[in-house]
MINUDO-399234 format. One line per field, with one value per residue (C-alpha): x, y, z; chain. Coordinates in steps of 0.001 Angstrom, whole numbers. Layout:
N
east = (X / ...) .
north = (Y / ...) .
up = (Z / ...) .
chain = (A / ...) .
***
This chain:
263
east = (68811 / 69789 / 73382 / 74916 / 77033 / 80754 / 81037 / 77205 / 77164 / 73735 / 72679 / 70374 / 67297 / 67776 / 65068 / 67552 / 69536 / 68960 / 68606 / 68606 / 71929 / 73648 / 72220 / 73799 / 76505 / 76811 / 75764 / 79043 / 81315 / 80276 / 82313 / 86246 / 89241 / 87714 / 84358 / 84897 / 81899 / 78806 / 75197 / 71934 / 71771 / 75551 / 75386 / 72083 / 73895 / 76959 / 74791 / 72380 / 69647 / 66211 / 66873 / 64119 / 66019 / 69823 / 67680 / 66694 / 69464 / 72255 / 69187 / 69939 / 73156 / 73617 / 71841 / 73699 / 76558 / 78294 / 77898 / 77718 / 75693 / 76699 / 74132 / 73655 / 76538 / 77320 / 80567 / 81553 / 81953 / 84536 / 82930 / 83245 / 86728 / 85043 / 84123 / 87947 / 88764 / 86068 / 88016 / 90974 / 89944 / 87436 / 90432 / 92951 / 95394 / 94990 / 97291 / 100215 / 99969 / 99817 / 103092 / 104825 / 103814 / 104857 / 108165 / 108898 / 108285 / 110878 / 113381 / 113277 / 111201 / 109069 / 105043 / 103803 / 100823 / 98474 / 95898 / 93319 / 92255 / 88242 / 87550 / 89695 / 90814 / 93370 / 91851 / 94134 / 93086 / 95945 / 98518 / 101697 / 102037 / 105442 / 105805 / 106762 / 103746 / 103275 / 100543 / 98441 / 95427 / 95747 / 96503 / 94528 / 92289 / 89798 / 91478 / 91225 / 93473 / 93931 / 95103 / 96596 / 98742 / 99961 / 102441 / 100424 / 97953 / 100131 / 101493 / 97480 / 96294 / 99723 / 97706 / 95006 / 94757 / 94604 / 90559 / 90505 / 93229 / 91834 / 88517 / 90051 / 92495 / 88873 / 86899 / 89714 / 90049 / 93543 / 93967 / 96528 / 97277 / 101029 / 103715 / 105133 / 101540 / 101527 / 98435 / 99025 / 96882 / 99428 / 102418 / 100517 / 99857 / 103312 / 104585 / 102113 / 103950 / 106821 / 105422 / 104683 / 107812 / 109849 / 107201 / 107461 / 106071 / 107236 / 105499 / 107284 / 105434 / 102925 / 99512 / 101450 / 104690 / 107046 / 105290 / 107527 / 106367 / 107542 / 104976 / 105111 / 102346 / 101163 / 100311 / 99032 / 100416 / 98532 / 99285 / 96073 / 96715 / 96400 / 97044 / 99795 / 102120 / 104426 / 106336 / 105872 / 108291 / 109237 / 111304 / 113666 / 114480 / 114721 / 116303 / 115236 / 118395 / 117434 / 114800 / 115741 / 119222 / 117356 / 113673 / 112631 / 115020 / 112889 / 109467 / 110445 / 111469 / 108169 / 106268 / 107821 / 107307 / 103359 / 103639 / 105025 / 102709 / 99331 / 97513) .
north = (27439 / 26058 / 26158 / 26789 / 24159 / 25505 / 23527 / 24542 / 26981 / 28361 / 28496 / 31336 / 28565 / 28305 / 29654 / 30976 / 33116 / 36998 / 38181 / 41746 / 41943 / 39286 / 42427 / 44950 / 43484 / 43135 / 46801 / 47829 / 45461 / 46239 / 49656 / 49059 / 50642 / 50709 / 51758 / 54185 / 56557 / 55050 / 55930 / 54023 / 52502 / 51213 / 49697 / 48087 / 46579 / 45734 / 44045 / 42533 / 44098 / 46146 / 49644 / 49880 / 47558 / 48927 / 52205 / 50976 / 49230 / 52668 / 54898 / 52715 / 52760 / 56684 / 56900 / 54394 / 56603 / 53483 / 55434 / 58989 / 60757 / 63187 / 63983 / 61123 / 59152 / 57678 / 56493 / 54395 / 56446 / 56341 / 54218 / 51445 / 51211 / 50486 / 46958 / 46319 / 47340 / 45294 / 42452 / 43281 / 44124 / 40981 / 38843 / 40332 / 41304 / 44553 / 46751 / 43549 / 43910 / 47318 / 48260 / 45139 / 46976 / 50417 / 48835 / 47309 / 50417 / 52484 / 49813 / 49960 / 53093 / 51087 / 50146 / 47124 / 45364 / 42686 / 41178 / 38366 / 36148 / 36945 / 35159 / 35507 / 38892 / 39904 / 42391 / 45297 / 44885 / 46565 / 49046 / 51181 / 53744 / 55112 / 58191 / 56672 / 56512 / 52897 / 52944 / 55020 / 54106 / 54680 / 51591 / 51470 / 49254 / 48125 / 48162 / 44475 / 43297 / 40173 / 37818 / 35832 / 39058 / 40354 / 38792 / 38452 / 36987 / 34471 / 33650 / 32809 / 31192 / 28803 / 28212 / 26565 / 22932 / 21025 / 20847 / 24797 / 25746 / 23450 / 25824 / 29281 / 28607 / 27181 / 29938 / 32795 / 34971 / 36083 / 39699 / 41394 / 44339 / 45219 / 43249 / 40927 / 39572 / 36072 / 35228 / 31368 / 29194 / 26534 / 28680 / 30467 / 26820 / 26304 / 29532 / 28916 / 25241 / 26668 / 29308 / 26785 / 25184 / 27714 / 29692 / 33779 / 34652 / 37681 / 39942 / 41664 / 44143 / 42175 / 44731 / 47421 / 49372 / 49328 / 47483 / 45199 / 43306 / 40410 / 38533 / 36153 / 34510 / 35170 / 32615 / 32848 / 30860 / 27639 / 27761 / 29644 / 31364 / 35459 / 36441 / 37796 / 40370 / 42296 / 45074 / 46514 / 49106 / 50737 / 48375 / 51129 / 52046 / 48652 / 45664 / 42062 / 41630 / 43692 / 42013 / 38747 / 40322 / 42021 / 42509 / 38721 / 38439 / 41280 / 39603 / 36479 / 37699 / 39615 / 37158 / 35087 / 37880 / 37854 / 34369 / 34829 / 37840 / 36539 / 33853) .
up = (187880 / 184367 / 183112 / 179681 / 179048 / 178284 / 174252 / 173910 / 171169 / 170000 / 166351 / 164893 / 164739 / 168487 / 170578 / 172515 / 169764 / 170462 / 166684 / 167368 / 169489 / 166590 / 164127 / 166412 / 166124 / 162762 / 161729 / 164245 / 162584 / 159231 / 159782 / 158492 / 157131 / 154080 / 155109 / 157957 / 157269 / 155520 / 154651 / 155737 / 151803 / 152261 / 155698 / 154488 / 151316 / 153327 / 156250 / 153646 / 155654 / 154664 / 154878 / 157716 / 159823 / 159225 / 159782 / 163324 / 164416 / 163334 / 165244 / 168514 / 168578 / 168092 / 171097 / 173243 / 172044 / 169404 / 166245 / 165300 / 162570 / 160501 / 157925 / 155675 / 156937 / 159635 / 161467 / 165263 / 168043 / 170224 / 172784 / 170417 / 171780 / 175258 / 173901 / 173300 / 176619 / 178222 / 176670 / 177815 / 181562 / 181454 / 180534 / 183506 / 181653 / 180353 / 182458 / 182333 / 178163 / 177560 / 179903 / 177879 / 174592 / 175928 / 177384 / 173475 / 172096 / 174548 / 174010 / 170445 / 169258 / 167275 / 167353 / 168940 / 169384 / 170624 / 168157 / 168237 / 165641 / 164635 / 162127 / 158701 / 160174 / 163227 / 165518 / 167206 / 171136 / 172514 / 170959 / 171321 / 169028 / 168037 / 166502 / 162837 / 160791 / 159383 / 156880 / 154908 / 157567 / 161169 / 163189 / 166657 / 168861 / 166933 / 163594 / 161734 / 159467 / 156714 / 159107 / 155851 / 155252 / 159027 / 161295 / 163519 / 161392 / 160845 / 164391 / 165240 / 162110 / 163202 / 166344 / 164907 / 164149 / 160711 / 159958 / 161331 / 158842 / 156155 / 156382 / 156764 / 153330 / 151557 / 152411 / 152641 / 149104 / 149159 / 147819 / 146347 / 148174 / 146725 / 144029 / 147174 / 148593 / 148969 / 146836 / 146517 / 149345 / 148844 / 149709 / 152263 / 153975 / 154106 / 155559 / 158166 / 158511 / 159101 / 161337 / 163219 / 163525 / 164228 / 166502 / 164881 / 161799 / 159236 / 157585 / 154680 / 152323 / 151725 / 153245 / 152554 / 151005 / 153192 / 156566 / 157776 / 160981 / 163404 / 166059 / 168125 / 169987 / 173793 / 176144 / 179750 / 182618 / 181839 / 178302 / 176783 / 174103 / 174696 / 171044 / 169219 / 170108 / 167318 / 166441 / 162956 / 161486 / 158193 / 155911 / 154848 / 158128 / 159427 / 157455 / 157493 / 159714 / 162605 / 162851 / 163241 / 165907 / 167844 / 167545 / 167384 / 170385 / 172481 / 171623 / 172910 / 176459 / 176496 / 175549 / 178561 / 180706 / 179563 / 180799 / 184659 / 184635 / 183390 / 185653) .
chain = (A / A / A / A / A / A / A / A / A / A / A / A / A / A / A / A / A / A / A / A / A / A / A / A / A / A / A / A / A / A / A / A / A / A / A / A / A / A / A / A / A / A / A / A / A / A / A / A / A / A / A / A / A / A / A / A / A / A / A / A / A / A / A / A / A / A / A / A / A / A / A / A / A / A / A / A / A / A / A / A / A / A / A / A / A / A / A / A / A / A / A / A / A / A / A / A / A / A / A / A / A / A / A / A / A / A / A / A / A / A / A / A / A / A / A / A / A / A / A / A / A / A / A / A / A / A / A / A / A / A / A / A / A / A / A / A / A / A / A / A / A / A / A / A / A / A / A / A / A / A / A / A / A / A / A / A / A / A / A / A / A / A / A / A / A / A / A / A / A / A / A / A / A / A / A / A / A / A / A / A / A / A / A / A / A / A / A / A / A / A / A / A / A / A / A / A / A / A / A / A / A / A / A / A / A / A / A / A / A / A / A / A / A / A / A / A / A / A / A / A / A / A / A / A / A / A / A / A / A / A / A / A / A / A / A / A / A / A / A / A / A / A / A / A / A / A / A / A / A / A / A / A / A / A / A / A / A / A / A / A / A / A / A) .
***
């Protein structure tokens, strides 16, 4: 029997590459908080696909149940949220994060979160909601943010090493989303410098009026890193003090308790 070997990584010349699923793929994550509900001439522009072949690929995924059609548009289905869960349950951890989340959220009443780094964007892969309303779009599994902009964002990009950093800030456009975004790569390199140093990262206004967020990152018991964990929370009811007293405090002792739990 042949074996993949574990640094192999496939390229789309490879005989090997399965175009159609990378497609899939890309047709699903195509869908954002900006794009939520698309027609068959937008997912083709946004996927730089043929219309035929966006046509195909949206057709076969309303009937696996991933998308649903509404007349011209169409949006993800709720099963898409399977896919996060499958990482989560694949990974072992999934019931160990989610009651860490839930307990930050009773102890303080606020949201919190674990997110991944894909690409130049953090992805929500585990969530508890509080009832505060955060932002103008609804945060849940699944939802991907600017990682340049988040806390969490931060926390991971602080993970990676020089050359990795190097190419996210060249390739990474840094948008302006409200008057205290962080727009400059070179300032952005060195918040993430001393991210690293001092191990938590803050996000203050900068995605959105009023978000103010903490994370810290997530490690298993060998040291992998699980992701980012957070708690986000609206700056007028919460000042830059609190978090630093006693929210920065409470990640820190769940983030150890991630890392007795998770094997």
């Amino acid at each position: 029997m042949e074996t993949v070997e574990q640094d192999e990584m496939l390229t789309p010349d490879d005989r090997d590459f399965v175009t159609a699923l990378a497609s899939g793929l890309e047709v699903v994550l195509a869908f954002d908080e900006a794009h939520p509900r698309m027609t068959l001439s937008e997912v083709a522009g946004r996927t730089g696909m043929n219309r035929a072949r966006a046509r195909r690929f949206l057709l076969t995924l309303h009937a696996l149940g991933y998308v649903r059609k509404q007349g011209r548009t169409f949006e993800l289905a709720p099963k898409v949220l399977q896919l996060g869960y499958a990482f989560l349950s694949a990974n072992n951890y999934r019931s160990v994060i989610q009651q860490v989340l839930e307990e930050i959220t009773a102890e303080c009443g606020e949201s919190s979160s674990l997110g991944v780094l894909d690409g130049d964007s953090v992805i929500y892969v585990a969530r508890s909601a509080s009832r505060h309303r955060l932002m103008a779009i609804t945060l849940s599994v699944g939802t991907r943010l600017p990682a340049a902009h988040t806390s969490m964002g931060r926390v991971l990009l602080a993970q990676l090493d020089d050359s990795e950093l190097d190419a996210f800030l060249e390739r990474v456009t840094l948008e302006r989303y409200t008057d205290k975004t962080l727009t400059d790569k070179a300032e952005l390199r060195e918040c993430i410098r001393q991210v690293r140093q001092q191990g938590y990262a803050i996000a203050d206004q900068e995605l959105d009026s009023g978000l103010r967020s903490i994370a810290v990152p997530a490690f298993d018991a060998h040291g992998k890193l699980l992701g980012a964990i957070n708690i986000s929370t609206n700056a007028a009811r919460v000042d830059y003090d609190t978090l630093m007293r006693d929210y920065l405090p409470l990640l820190q002792a769940k983030a150890q308790e991630i890392r007795r739990h998770v094997s």
